[in-house]
Structures are given as structure tokens and as C-alpha cells.
C-alpha positions as CSV (number, residue, x, y, z in Angstrom):
1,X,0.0,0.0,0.0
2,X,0.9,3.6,-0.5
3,X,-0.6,6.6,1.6
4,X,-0.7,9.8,1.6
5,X,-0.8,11.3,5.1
6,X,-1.3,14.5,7.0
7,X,0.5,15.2,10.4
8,X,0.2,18.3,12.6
9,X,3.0,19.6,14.9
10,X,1.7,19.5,18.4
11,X,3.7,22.5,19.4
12,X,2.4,24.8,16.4
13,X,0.1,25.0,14.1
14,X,1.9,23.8,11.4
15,X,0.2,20.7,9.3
16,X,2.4,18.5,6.9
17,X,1.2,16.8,4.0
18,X,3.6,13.9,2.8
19,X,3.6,10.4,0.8
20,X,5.1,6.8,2.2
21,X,4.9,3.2,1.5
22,X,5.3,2.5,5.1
23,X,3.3,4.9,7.4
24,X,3.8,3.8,10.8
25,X,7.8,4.0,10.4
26,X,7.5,6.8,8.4
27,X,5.6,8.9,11.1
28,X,8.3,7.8,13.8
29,X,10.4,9.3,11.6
30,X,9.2,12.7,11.4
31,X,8.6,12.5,15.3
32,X,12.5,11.4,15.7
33,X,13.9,14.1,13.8
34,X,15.4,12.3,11.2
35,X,13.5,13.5,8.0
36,X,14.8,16.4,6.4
37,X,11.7,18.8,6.2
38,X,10.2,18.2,9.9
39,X,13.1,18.5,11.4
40,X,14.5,21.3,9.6
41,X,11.4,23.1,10.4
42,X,11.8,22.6,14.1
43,X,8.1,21.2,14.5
44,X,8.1,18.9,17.1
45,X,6.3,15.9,17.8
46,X,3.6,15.1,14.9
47,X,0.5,13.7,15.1
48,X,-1.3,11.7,12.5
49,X,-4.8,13.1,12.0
50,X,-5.4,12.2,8.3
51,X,-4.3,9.4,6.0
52,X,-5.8,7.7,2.3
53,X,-4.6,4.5,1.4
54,X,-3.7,3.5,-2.6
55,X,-2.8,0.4,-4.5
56,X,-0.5,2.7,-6.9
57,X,2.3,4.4,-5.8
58,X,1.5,7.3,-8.9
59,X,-1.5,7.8,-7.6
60,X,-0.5,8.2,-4.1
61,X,1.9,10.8,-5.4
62,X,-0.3,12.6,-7.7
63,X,-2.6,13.0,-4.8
64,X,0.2,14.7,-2.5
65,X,1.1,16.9,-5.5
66,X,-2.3,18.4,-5.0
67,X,-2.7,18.4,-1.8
68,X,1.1,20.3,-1.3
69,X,0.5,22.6,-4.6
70,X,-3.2,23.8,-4.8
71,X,-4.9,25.0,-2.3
72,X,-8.3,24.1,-3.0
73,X,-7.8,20.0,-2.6
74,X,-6.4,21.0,0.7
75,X,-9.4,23.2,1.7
76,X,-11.9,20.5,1.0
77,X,-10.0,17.7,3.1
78,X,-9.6,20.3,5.9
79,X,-12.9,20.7,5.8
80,X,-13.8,17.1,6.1
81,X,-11.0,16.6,9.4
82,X,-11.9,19.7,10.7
83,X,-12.6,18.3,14.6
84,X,-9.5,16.7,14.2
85,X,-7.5,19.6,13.5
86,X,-8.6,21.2,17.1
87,X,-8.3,18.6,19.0
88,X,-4.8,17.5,17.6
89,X,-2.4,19.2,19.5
């Protein structure tokens, strides 16, 4: 499987929109510091509050491309996690 996540910073309110064949290590990742954006962004710990699932990897990654690069696709999922978003964090 391939997923396309969303993770917000528990110390701001920064959200992060990325794309891994393997979730659960790539979220312990991000909350150890050793990817390159989180870290270098000084976020924090991250919390999973969103996540799709997809049987092809090109359309896991077309799907981050729009979430990352047009504002509307992120709206509408916002939208649709928005009691997540205020309680995460």
C-alpha cells in the first residue's frame, strides 16, 4: 500500500502533508527528527490526524502533489477533518 498522510506539529500550528509506502515508520520518523523537512522546520512531535490509502504508488503521489501545490484540494480535506485539526495538539 501507499498513503498519503497529514501530520500536525503539536507545538504549532503547522500541518504536513507527505507520501510513504510505510506509514507507521514513516511517522516515527518525522517524530525522531530524522526527515529532512520536519526537522528542519523545528516542529516537534507530529501527530497523524489524516491518511488515504492507494494500491499505486502514482496515484499516491499525484494525490500529495495536490494536496502540497493547490490550495483548493487542501481546503476540502480540511474541511472534512476539521474536529480533528482542534483537537490534535
Amino acid at each position: 500500500m501507499h498513503y498519503v498522510y497529514v501530520l500536525k506539529s503539536q507545538t504549532s500550528k503547522w500541518l504536513y502533508i507527505g507520501y510513504s509506502s510505510n506509514l507507521k515508520q514513516r511517522i516515527l520518523n518525522h517524530n525522531k527528527g530524522t526527515t529532512r523537512t520536519t526537522s528542519r522546520l523545528g516542529l516537534g512531535p507530529m501527530k497523524l490526524i489524516y491518511y488515504e490509502a492507494y494500491t499505486s504508488a502514482k496515484d499516491a503521489k499525484e494525490r500529495e502533489r495536490k494536496l502540497k501545490h493547490y490550495g483548493a484540494s487542501l481546503g476540502h480535506l480540511k474541511k472534512r477533518f476539521k474536529e480533528s485539526l482542534e483537537s490534535a495538539g
